[in-house]
C-alpha positions in Angstrom: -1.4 1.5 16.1 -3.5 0.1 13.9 -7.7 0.7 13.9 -10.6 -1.1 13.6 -11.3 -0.5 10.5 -9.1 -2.6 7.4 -9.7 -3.3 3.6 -8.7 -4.4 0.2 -6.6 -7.1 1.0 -4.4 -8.5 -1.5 -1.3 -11.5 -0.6 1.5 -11.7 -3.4 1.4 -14.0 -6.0 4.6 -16.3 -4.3 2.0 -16.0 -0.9 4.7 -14.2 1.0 3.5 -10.9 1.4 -0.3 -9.1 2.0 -1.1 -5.7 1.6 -3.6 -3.6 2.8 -5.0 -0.5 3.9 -6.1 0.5 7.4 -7.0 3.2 9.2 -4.0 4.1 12.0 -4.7 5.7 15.2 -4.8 8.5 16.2 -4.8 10.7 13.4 -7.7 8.1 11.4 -5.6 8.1 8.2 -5.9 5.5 6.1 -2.5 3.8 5.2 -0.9 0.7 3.3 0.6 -1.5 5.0 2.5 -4.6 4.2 3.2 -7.9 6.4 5.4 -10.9 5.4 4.6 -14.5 5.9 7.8 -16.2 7.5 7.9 -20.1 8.6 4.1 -20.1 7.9 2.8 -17.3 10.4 1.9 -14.1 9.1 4.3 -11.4 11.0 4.1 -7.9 12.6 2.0 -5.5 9.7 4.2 -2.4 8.5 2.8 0.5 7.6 4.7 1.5 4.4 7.0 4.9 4.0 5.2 8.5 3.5 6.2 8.1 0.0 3.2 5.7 -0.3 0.7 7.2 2.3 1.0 10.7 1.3 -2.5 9.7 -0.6 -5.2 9.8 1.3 -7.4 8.1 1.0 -6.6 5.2 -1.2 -7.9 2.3 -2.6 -7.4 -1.3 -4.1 -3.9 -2.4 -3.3 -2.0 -4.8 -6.4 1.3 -5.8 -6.7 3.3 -6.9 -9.6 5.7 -10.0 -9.8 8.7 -7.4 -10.2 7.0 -6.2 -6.5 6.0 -3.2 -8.0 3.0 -1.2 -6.4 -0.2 0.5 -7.7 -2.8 1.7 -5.8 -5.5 4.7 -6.3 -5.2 7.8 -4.5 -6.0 11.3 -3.9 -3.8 14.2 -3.0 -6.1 16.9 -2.6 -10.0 17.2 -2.6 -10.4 16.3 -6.4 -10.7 13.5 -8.6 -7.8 10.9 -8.1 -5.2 9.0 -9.7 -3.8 5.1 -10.3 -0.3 5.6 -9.0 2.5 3.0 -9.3 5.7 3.0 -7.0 8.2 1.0 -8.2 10.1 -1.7 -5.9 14.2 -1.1 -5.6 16.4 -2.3 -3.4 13.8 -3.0 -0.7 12.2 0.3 -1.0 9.2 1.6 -2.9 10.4 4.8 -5.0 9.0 7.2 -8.0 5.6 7.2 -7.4 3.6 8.0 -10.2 0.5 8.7 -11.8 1.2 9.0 -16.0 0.7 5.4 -16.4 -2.1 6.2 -18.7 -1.4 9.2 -20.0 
């Protein structure tokens, strides 16, 4: 279930797709979620796999053209990271936080 609290939306360039975080119930951790736009109605919002929300929290959702995913996030108690997930066969794998390094 999804909680009251959402942010840092952010829709696709093609306008299929929106991304954002939320808090899920009942834990209150914040995930990403995804929903697609089909016929011109927004669907069901799924929260992504635990290969994305094993950050928490995170912040400021983009995605690529290629459909490729960055996002900032924090594993432990200390500073945090950018972290990109790239976009395979209809999965996000390899996340990673060298992009800068």
């Amino acid at each position: 279930c999804i909680g009251d609290y959402s942010d840092s939306p952010f829709i696709t360039s093609d306008g299929t797709k929106l991304y954002f975080l939320a808090m899920s119930q009942p834990a209150y951790d914040e995930n990403i979620y995804m929903v697609d736009k089909q016929n011109g109605q927004w669907g069901t919002p799924q929260m992504l796999g635990n290969e994305i929300n094993q950050f928490n929290p995170h912040w400021q959702v983009s995605v690529a053209d290629n459909q490729n995913l960055y996002f900032g996030g924090r594993l432990t108690n200390f500073l945090g990271d950018i972290y990109f997930s790239e976009y395979l066969n209809d999965f996000f794998i390899n996340n990673r936080s060298d992009l800068f390094n």
